[in-house]
C-alpha positions, 0 to 999 in steps of 0.5 A: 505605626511607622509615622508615614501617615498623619493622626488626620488621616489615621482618624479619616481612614477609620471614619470613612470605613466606619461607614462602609459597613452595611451588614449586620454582622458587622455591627460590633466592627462599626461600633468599634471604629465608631468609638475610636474615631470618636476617641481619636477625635478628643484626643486631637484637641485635648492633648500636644502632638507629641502625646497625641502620636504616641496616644494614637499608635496606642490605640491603632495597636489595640484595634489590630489587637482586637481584630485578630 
């Protein structure tokens, strides 16, 4: 949010705990950071870096949302 990371990192941190998750209760998490590593992932080939942050920031905003 603060900009101290870079979009890579972001996408790379949520891939990495993407598949940490073994239990099946947390199917649904897994899922959720699977689509939106995916999402990140277009995002970052489809639109210019000034839109991709602002995209990103979106959507990191949304998972936190969900999280709580």
């Amino acid at each position: 949010m603060n900009k101290e990371i870079s979009v890579e990192e972001i996408q790379s941190i949520i891939y990495n705990t993407e598949h940490q998750i073994l239990s099946i209760e947390e199917k649904w998490l897994r899922e959720l950071l699977f689509n939106i590593e995916n999402e990140i992932e277009l995002l970052r080939y489809t639109v210019d870096k000034e839109q991709l942050e602002t995209s990103v920031e979106l959507i990191i905003k949304n998972l936190i949302t969900k999280l709580k």
